[in-house]
C-alpha positions in Angstrom: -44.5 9.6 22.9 -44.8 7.4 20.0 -43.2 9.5 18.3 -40.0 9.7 20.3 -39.4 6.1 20.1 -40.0 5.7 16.3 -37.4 8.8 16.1 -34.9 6.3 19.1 -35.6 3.7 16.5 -34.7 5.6 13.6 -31.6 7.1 14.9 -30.1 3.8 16.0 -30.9 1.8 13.4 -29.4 5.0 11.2 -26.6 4.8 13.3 -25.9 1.3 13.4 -25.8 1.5 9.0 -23.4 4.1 9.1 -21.2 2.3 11.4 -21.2 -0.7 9.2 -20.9 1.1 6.1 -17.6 2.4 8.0 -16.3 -0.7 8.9 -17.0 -2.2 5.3 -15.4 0.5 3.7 -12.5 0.6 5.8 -12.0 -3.1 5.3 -12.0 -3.4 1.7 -9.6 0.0 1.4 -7.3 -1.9 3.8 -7.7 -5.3 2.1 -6.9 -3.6 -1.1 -3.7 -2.3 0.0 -2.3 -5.1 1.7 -3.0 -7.0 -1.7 -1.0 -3.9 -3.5 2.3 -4.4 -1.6 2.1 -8.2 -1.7 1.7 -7.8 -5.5 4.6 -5.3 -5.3 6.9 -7.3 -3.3 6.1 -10.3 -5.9 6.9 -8.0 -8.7 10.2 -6.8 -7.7 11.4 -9.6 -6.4 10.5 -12.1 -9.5 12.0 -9.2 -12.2 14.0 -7.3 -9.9 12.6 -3.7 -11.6 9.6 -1.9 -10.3 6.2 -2.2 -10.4 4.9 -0.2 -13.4 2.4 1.9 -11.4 5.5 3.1 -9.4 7.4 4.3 -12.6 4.2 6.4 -13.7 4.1 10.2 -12.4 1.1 11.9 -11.3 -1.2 13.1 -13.3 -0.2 16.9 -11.9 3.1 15.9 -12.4 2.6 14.8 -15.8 0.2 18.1 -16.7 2.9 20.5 -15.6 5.8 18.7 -17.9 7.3 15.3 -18.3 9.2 14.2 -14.9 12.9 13.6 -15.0 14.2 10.2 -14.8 15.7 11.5 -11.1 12.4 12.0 -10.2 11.2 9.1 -11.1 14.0 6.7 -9.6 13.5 8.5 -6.1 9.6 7.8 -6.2 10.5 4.1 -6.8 13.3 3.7 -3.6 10.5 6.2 -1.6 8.4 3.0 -2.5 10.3 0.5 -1.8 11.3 1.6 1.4 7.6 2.2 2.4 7.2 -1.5 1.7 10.1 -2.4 3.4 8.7 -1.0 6.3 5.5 -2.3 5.8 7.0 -5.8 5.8 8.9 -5.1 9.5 5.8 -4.9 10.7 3.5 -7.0 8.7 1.6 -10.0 11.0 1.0 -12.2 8.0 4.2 -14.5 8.0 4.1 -18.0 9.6 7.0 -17.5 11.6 10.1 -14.6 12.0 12.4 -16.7 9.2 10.1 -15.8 6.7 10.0 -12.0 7.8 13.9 -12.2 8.2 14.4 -14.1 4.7 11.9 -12.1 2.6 13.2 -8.7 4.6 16.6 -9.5 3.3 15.5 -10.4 -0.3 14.1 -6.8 -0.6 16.9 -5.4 1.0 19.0 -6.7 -1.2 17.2 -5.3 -4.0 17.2 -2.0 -2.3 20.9 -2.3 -2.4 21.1 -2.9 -6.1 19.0 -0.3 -7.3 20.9 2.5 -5.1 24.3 1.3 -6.4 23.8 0.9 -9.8 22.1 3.0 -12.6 18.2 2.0 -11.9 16.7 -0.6 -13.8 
């Protein structure tokens, strides 16, 4: 019997490290990206260009033969868009005039880089 409860024991105290090795984890990883596209959106809209992680190709990419400028420029207004989206939904704005205002700052960039030659 003593057994069984040091095994109880074991198990829950296994289970409760797992679960907050999980919830650490998941923490930082989302911490990390939320900082990403705030350092993004502070990048683009300071230079108006793209980050330079965004204008790198992947390493397969990169392995198999130098990506086309096309390629590239698609990649970055995939990205942007994905922070656009990001930010119509983001809950970390004092109130909805600063989601409106900074919405229509990246908007606006979104509109440059699609109707001109990228920069």
């Amino acid at each position: 019997m003593d057994l069984l409860v040091l095994f109880f024991v074991a198990s829950i105290i296994g289970a409760a490290t797992v679960a907050w090795v999980i919830y650490w984890t998941t923490n930082r990883a989302s911490a990390s990206a939320i900082t990403q596209y705030f350092k993004a959106s502070e990048h683009i809209l300071e230079t108006g260009k793209p980050p330079p992680d965004w204008l790198v190709a992947p390493v397969w990419k990169r392995l198999l033969g130098k990506p086309s400028g096309t390629e590239t420029e698609t990649r970055a207004l995939d990205r942007l868009e994905e922070l656009i989206r990001f930010f119509e939904h983001c809950s970390f704005y004092e109130d909805e005039f600063a989601r409106e205002e900074h919405l229509a700052q990246l908007e606006s960039v979104r509109q440059a880089w699609q109707s001109v030659k990228f920069p």
